[in-house]
C-alpha positions as CSV (number, residue, x, y, z in Angstrom):
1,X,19.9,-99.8,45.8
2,X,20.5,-97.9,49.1
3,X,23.9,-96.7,48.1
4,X,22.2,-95.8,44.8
5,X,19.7,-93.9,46.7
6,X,22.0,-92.1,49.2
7,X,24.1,-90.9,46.0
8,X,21.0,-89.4,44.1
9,X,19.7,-88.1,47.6
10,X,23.5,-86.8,48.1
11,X,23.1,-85.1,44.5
12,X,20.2,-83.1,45.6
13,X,21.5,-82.1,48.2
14,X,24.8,-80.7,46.6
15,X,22.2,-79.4,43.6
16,X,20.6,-77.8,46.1
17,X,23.2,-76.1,48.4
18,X,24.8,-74.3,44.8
19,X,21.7,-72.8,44.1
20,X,21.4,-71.0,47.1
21,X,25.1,-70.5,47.3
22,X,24.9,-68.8,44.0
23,X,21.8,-66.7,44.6
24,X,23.5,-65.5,48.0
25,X,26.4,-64.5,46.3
26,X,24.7,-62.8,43.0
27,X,22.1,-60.8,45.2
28,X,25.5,-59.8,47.4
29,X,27.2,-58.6,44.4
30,X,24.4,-56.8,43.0
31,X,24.0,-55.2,46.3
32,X,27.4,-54.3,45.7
33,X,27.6,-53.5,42.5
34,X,24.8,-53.1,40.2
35,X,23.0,-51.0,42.5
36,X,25.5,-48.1,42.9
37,X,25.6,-47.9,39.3
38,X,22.1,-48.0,38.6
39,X,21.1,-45.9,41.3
40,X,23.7,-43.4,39.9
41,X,21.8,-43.3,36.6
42,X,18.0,-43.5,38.0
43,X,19.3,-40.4,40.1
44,X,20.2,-38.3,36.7
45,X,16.7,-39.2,34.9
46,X,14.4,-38.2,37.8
47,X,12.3,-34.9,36.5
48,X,14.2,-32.5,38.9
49,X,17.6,-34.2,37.1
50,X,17.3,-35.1,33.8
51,X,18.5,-31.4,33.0
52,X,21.6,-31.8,33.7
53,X,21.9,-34.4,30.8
54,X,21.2,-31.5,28.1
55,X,23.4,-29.3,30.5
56,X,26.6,-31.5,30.1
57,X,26.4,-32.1,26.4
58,X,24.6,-29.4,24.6
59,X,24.4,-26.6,26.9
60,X,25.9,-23.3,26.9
61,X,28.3,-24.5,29.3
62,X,28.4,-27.9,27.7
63,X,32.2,-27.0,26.1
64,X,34.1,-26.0,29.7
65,X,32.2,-28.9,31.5
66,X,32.2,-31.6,28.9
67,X,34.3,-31.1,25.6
68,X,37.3,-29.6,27.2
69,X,37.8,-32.1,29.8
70,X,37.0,-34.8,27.3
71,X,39.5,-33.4,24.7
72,X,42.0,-33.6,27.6
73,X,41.0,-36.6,28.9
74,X,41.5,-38.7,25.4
75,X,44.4,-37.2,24.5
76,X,46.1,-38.2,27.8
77,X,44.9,-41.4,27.5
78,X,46.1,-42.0,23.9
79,X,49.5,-40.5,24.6
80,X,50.1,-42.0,27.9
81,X,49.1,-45.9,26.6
82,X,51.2,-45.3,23.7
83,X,54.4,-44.6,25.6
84,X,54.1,-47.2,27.9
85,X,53.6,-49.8,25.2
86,X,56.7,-48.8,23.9
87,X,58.7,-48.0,27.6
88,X,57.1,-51.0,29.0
89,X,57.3,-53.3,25.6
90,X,61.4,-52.1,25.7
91,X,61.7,-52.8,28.9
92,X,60.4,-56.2,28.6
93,X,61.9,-57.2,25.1
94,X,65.6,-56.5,27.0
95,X,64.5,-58.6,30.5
96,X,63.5,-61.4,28.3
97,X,64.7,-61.4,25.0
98,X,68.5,-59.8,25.2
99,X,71.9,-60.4,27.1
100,X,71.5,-57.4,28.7
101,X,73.7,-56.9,32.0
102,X,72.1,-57.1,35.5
103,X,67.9,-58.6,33.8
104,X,67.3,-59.3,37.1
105,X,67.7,-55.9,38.7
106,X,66.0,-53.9,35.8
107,X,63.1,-56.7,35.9
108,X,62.8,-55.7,40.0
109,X,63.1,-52.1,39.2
110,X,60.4,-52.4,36.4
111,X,57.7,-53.7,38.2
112,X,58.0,-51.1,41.3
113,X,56.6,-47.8,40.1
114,X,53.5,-49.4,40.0
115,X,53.5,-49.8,43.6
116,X,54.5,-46.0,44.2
117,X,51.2,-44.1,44.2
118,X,50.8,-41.5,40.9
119,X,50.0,-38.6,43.7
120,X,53.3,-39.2,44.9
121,X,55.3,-38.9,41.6
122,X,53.3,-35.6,41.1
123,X,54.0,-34.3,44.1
124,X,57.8,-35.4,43.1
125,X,57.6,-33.2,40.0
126,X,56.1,-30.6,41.5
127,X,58.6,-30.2,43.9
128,X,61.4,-30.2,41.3
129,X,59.9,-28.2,38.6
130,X,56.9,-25.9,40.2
131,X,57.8,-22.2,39.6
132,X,56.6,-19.1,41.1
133,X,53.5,-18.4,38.5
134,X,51.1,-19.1,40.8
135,X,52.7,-18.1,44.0
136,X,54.2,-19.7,46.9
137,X,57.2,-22.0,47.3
138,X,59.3,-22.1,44.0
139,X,60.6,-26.0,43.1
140,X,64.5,-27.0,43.2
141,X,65.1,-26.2,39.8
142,X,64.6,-22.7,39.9
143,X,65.9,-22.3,42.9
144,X,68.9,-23.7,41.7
145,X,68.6,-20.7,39.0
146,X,66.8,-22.7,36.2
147,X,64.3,-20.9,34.4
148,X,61.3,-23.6,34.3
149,X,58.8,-22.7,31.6
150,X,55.1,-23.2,32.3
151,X,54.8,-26.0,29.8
152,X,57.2,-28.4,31.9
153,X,55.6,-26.9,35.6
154,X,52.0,-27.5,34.8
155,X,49.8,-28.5,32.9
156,X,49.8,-31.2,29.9
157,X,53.0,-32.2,29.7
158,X,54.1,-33.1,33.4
159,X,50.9,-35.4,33.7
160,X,51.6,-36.8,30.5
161,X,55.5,-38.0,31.6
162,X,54.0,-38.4,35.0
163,X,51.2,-40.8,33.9
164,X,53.4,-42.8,31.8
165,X,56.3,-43.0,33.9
166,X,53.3,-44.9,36.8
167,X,51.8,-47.1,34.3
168,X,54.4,-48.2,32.0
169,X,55.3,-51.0,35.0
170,X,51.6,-52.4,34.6
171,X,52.6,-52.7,30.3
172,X,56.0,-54.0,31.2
173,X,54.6,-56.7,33.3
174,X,51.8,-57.7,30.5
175,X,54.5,-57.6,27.9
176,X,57.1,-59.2,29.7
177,X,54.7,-62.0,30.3
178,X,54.0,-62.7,27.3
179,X,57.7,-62.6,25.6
180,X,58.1,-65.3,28.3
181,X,56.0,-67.4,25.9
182,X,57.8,-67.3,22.5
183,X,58.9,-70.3,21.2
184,X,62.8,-69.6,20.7
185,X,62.9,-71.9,18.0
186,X,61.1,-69.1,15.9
187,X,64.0,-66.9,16.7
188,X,66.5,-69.7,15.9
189,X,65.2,-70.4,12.4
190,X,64.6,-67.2,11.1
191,X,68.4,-66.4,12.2
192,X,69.2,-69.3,10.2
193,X,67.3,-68.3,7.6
194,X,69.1,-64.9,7.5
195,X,67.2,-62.7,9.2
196,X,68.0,-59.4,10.8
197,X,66.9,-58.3,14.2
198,X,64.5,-56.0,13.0
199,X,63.0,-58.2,10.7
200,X,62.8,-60.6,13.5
201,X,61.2,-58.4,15.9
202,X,58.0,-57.0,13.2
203,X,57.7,-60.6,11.6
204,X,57.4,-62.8,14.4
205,X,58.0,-61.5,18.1
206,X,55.1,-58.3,17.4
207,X,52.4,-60.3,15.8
208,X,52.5,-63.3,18.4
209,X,52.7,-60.2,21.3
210,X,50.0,-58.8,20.0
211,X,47.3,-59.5,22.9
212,X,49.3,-58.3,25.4
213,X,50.0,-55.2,23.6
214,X,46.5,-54.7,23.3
215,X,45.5,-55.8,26.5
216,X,49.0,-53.7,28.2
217,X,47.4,-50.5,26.0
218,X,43.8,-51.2,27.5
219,X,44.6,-51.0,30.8
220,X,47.1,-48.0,30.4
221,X,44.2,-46.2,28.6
222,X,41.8,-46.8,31.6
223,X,43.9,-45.9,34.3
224,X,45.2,-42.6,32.6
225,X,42.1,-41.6,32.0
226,X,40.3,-42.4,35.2
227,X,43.3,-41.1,37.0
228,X,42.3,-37.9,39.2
229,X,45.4,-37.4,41.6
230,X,48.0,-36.4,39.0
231,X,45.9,-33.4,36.3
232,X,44.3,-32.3,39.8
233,X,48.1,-31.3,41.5
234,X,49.5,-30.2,38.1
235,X,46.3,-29.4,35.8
236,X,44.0,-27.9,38.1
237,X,46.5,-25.2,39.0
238,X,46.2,-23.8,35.2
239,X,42.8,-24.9,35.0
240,X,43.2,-27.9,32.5
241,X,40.6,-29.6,33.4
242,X,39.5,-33.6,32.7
243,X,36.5,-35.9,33.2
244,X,37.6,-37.1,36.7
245,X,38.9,-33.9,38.0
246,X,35.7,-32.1,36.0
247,X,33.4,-34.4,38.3
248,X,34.7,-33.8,41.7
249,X,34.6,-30.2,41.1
250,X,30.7,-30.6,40.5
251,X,29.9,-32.2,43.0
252,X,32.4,-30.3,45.3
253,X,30.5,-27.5,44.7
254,X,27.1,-29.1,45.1
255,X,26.5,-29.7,41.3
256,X,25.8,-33.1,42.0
257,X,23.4,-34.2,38.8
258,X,25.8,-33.0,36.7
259,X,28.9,-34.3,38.2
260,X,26.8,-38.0,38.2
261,X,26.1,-37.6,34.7
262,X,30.0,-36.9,33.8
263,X,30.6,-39.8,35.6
264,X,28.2,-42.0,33.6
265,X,29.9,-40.7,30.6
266,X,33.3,-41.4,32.2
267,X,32.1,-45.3,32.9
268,X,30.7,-45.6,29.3
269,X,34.5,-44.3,27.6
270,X,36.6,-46.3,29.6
271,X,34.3,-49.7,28.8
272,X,34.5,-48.9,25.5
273,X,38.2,-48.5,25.0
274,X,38.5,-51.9,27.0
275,X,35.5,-53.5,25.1
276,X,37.5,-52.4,22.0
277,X,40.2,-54.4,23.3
278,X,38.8,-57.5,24.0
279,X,37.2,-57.3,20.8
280,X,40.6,-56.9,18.4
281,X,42.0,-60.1,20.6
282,X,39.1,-62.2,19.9
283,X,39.0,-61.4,16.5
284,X,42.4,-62.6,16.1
285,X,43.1,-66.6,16.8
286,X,46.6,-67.2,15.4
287,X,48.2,-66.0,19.0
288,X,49.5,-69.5,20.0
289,X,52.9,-69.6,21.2
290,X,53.1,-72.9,24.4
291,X,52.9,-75.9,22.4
292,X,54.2,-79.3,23.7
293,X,57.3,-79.0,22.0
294,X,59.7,-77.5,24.7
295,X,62.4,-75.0,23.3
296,X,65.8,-73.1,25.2
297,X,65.4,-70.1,25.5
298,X,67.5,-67.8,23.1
299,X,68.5,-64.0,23.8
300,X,69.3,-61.6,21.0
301,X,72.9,-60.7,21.2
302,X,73.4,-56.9,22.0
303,X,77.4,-56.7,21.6
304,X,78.1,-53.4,22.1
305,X,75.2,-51.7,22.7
306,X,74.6,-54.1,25.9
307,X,75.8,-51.4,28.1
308,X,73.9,-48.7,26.8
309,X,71.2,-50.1,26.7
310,X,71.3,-51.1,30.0
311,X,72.2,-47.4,30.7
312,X,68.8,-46.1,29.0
313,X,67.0,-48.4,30.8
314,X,68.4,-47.6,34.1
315,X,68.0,-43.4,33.8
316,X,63.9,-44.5,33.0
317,X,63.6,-46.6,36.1
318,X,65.4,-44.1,38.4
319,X,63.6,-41.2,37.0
320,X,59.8,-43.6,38.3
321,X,61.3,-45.2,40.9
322,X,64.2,-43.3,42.4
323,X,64.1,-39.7,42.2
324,X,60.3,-39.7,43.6
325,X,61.4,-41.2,46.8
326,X,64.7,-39.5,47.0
327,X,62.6,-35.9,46.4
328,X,59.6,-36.9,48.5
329,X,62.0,-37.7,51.5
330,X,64.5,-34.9,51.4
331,X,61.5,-32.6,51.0
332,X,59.8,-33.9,54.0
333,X,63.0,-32.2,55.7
334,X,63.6,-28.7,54.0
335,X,61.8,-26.0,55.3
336,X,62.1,-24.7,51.6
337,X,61.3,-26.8,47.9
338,X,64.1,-24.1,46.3
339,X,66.8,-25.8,48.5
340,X,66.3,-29.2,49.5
341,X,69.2,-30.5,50.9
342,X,70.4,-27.7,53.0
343,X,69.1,-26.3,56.2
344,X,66.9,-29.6,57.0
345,X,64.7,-29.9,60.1
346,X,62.4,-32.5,61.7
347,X,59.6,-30.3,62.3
348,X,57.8,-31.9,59.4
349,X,58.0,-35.3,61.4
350,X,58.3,-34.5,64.8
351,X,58.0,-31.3,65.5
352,X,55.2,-29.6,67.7
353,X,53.0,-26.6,66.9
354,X,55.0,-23.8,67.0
355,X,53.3,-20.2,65.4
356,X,56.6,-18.6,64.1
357,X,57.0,-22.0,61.9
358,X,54.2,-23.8,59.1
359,X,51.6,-21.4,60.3
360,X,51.4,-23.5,63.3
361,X,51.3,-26.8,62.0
362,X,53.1,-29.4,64.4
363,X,54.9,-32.5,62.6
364,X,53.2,-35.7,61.8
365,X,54.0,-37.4,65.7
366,X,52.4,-34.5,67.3
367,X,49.2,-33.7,64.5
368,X,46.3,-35.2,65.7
369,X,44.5,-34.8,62.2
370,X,47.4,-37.1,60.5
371,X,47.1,-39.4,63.3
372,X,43.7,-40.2,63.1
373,X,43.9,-40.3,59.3
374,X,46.7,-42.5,59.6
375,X,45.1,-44.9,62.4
376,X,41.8,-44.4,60.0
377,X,43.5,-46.0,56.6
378,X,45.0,-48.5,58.6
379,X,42.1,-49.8,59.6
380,X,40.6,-49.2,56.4
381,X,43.3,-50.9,54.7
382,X,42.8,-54.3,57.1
383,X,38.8,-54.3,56.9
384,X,39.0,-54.2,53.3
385,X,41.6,-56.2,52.9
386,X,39.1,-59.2,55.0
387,X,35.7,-58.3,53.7
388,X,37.0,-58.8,49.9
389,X,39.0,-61.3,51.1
390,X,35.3,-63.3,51.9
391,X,33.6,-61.9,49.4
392,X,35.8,-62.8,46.8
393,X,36.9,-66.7,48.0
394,X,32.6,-66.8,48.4
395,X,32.4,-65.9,44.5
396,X,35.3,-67.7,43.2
397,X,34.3,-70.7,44.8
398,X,30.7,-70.3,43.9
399,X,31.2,-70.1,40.5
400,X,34.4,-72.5,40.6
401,X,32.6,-75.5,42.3
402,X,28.8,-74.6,40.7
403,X,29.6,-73.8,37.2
404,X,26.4,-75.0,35.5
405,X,23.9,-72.6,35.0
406,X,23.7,-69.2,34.0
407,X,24.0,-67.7,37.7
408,X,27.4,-69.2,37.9
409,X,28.2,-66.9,34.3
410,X,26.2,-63.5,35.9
411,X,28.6,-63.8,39.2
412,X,31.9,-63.9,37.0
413,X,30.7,-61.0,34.9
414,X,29.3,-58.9,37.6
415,X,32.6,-59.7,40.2
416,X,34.6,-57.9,37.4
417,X,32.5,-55.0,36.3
418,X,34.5,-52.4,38.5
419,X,37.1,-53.0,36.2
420,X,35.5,-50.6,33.7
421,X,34.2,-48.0,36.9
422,X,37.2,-44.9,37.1
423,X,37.7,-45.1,40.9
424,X,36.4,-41.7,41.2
425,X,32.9,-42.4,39.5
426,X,32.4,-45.4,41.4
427,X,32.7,-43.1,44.6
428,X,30.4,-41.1,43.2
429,X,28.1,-43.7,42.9
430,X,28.2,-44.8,46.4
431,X,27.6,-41.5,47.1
432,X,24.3,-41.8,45.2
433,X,23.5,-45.0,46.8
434,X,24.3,-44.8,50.2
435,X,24.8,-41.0,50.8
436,X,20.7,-41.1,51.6
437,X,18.5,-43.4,53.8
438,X,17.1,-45.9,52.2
439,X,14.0,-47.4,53.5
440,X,15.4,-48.2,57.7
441,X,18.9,-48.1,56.5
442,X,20.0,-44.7,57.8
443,X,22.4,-42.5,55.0
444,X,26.3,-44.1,55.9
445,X,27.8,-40.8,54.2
446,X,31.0,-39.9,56.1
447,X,30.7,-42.8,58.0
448,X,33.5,-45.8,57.9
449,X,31.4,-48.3,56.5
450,X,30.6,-46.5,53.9
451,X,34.3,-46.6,53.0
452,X,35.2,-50.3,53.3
453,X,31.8,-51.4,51.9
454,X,32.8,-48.7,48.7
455,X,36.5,-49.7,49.5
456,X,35.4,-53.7,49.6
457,X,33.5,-53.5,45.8
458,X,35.9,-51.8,44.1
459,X,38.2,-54.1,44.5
460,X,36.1,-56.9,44.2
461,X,38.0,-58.2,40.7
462,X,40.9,-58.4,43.0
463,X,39.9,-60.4,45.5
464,X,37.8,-62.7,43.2
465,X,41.4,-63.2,40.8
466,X,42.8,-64.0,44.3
467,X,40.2,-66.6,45.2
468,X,40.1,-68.2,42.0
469,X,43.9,-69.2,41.7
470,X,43.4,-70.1,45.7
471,X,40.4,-72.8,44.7
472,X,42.8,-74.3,42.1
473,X,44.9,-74.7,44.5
474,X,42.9,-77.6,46.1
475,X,41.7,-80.7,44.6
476,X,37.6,-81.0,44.4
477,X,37.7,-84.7,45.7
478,X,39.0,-83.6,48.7
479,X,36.1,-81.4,49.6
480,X,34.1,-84.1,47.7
481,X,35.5,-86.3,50.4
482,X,34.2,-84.4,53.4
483,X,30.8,-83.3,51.6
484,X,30.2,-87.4,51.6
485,X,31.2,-87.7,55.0
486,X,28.4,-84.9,55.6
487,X,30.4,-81.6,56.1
488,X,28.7,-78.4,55.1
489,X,29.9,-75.9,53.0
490,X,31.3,-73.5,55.7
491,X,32.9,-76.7,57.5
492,X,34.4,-77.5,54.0
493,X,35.6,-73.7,53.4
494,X,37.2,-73.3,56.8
495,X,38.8,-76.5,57.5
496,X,39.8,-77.4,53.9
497,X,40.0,-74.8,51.5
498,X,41.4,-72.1,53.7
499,X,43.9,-73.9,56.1
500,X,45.7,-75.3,52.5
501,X,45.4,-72.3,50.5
502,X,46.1,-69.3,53.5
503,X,49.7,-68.4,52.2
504,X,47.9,-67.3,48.9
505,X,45.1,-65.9,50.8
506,X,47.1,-63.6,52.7
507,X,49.1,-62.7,49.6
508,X,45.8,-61.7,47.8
509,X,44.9,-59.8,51.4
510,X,47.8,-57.8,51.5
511,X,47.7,-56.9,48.3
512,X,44.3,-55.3,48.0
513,X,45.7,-53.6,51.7
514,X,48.1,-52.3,49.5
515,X,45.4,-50.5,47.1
516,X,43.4,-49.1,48.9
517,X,46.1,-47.2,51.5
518,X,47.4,-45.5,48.4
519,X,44.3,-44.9,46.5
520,X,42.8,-41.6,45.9
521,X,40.5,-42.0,43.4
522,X,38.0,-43.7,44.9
523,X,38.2,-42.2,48.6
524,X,38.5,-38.2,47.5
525,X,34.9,-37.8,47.3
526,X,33.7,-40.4,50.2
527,X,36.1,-38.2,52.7
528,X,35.0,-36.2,55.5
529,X,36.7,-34.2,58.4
530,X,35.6,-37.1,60.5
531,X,37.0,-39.6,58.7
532,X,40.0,-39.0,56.7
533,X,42.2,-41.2,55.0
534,X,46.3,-40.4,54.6
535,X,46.3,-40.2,50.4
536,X,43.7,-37.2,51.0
537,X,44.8,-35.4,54.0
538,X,48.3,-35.7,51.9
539,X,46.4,-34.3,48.6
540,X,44.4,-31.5,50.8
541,X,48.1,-30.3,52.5
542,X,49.7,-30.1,48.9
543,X,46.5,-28.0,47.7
544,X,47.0,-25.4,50.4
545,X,50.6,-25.2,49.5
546,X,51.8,-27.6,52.9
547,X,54.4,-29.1,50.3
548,X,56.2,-30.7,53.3
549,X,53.7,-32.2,55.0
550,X,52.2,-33.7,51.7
551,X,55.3,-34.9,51.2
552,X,56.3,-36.7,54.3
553,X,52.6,-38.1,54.5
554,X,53.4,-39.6,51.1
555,X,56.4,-41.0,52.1
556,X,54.7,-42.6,55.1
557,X,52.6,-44.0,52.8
558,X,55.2,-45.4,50.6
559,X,56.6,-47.5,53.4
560,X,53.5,-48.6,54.1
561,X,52.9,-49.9,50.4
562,X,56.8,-51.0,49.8
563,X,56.6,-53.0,53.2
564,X,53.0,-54.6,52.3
565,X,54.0,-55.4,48.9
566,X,57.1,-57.4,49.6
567,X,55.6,-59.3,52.3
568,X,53.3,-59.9,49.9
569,X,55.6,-61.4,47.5
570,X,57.1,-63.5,50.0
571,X,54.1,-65.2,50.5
572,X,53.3,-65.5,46.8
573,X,55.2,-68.9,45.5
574,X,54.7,-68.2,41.7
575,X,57.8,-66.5,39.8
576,X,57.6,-64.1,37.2
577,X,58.8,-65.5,33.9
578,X,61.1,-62.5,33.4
579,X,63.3,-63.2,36.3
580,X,64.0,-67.0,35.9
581,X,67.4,-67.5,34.0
């Protein structure tokens, strides 16, 4: 009877200690999340406001601030998830599926561009194809004698390739995944049976692949669309104009209302294409492809198109991976775009301010601005690398451990929301939310909390993915064990859950490190002079026609992220399907 009692009294307890736990961690994501965007929207419908609703989409100005960009917007979109379905889906089909030579090193190669920040491919292009319509340095190409038409220097089609050759790697990995998956002994017995390769590849490898093309075109959708860096260095020069760069113009220029309400109608398109997404997968059920039965794996034979193949694949990956960093360094060297691999120099890096050179701009060691934006992201990078870190093992173990109830449901939904917010309109909102007092609170705008608590939501899915595959990591009895014994839930978390589960921790970590150094998006509007961040002192120099020192910020940049990311993997034990032979 007393054990019975202890066990019941026990159960309380535990009942007791996930209710709060879970109403700690809903208010704290709310707080983080919910609020921005509601206050966004409360902003735009208060009397003073509400005009710029009518102004945005049935105004006299409606078409250059709404249509246009939309028009623009969407079609990028479209075009650039369509292309990296098929890049990435190629890419994937001859890592996993084919005898192609060296899988290994295209399967590396195809997962890096990803990493490399979309600013710095555009910067790339610029600085092979700009011409001298709009002034100032001419690119490589016409240096070289080239006559580069407006059509490939600005505008459309450069953020179109540029867009696809960033994203394609986040298709490729999706697709690639799920090839992993196909039961070879399909393949075997429709060959059998007398099937061609083509026949092969729309009858059964397409239809069972079809949630991760869906799910591969989603995400490509989203991020093209939300994407500000690239149409703002090669758009915004010819005035092609999208949603995101359309909204930090507005409220560059103090239009603030009506930059908040294009970024409302930003949020709403980008859920809807995902929404859309998710709801063609769950419509379909026939998707299963792991059963018990195990099954060898079985590549198409290429005979003799194995090597050029392999040769196609190569010039894509070199023109996403290689010539960026190869451009972006040599360029950080020339004193001229036109000729970049003669007459080099080291001011760019090391050199001080001198008045007959860069208009008096010393070099990166001796710039003050770029050191403190570089000592700023830094920082950035490790603050919100540990508060999501927190945050996210708090929620994934909240709603891991405490699943009944519908709080348990509200914290999954809510950890993921940011998911649908563009990275520029979720800035936006913080601005809304936290730009101005509230109550005590004084306003955090230009401050750097402001930018690791906007830096610490946005990546909130993140961190929470992280958490989640570190809790199932660790058996429940054994933190059953030591809840008996009497330990509390922070004694549980910190001499349990973490000490087993830090390898994956720090992975997760340096990851989300990783993201926010290179973003843009979501830090373009939260920067002030007092606080800068690398990606936009980098964006501002390449605006003012600094193509240099853009260029060797970016590359600084890159090392950053390249160095992060494979420490990163290092730590991370699981293998990517693609690679195993």
């Amino acid at each position: 009877m007393a054990n019975a009692a202890m066990s019941a009294q026990g159960g309380r307890v535990f009942f007791k200690q996930g209710a709060v736990l879970k109403a700690v961690v809903l208010v704290l994501l709310i707080a983080l999340i919910v609020l921005p965007l509601l206050r966004t929207v409360l902003f735009t419908l208060e009397p003073e406001n509400l005009r710029a609703w009518s102004d945005v989409l049935t105004g006299r100005l409606s078409k250059n601030l709404f249509y246009k960009p939309l028009t623009n917007t969407l079609i990028i979109g479209v075009v650039v998830a369509t292309f990296c379905i098929l890049i990435g889906g190629f890419l994937a089909w001859l890592v996993v599926m084919t005898n192609v030579p060296y899988r290994k090193l295209i399967g590396v190669m195809a997962t890096l561009p990803f990493m490399i920040p979309s600013f710095a491919a555009a910067l790339a292009w610029g600085t092979l194809f700009r011409n001298d319509r709009l002034g100032g340095q001419a690119g490589f190409l016409q240096g070289a004698g080239l006559d580069v038409p407006d059509w490939l220097a600005w505008g459309m089609v450069p953020t179109l390739i540029v867009l696809t050759l960033h994203y394609f790697s986040l298709a490729f990995t999706i697709i690639a995944a799920a090839l992993a998956t196909v039961n070879s002994d399909l393949v075997e017995a429709a060959q059998i049976a007398g099937a061609k390769g083509r026949r092969i590849l729309m009858g059964i490898i397409l239809p069972v692949t079809t949630p991760a093309l869906v799910a591969a075109g989603s995400l490509c959708f989203a991020g093209a669309v939300s994407n500000f860096a690239t149409p703002a260095l090669l758009g915004l020069p010819v005035r092609m104009q999208t949603l995101s760069t359309r909204l930090f113009g507005m409220i560059e220029v103090g239009q603030v209302s009506r930059g908040y309400v294009i970024g409302i109608l930003l949020v709403l398109i980008s859920a809807a294409f995902l929404w859309a997404g998710n709801r063609i997968v769950s419509g379909r059920r026939s998707y299963a492809t792991i059963t018990g039965k195990g099954g060898r794996a079985k590549r198409f034979d290429l005979r003799s198109a194995r090597w050029p193949l392999f040769a196609v694949a190569m010039v894509i990956l070199m023109a996403s991976t290689g010539v960026p960093v190869i451009v972006l360094t040599a360029s950080s060297f020339a004193p001229s775009s036109a000729d970049l691999f003669a007459n080099w120099t080291t001011h760019f890096w090391i050199g001080e301010s001198r008045p007959d050179f860069a208009q008096g701009t010393a070099g990166i060691v001796h710039n003050p601005d770029i050191l403190r934006a570089l000592w700023v992201t830094l920082s950035l990078g490790l603050a919100v690398a540990f508060a999501g870190m927190v945050v996210g093992l708090l929620a994934a173990y909240t709603a891991a451990r405490y699943r009944e109830g519908w709080m348990s449901a509200a914290i999954t939904q809510v950890s993921f929301l940011p998911l649908l917010v563009p990275g520029i309109a979720f800035g936006a909102a913080y601005i809304a939310y936290l730009g101005a007092p509230i109550g005590p609170l004084p306003a955090l705008y230009g401050t750097f909390a402001l930018l690791v608590i906007a830096g610490t939501a946005y990546l909130l899915p993140f961190s929470v993915q992280t958490g989640r595959a570190v809790i199932q990591q660790v058996g429940g009895e054994l933190e059953e064990s030591a809840r008996i014994t009497g330990a509390g839930f922070v004694r549980r978390l910190a001499a349990i859950t973490v000490p087993l589960a830090i390898r994956g921790l720090a992975a997760g970590g340096i990851l989300i490190f990783v993201k926010i150094v290179r973003d843009l998006s979501l830090v373009v509007l939260l920067f002030t002079p007092t606080m800068p961040v690398l990606s936009v002192v980098a964006y501002r120099y390449a605006s003012e026609g600094f193509t240099q020192f853009a260029n060797a910020i970016t590359v600084v940049i890159l090392l950053i992220s390249i160095t992060a990311s494979l420490i990163a993997q290092r730590l991370q034990t699981k293998s990517q399907p693609w690679l195993e032979t």
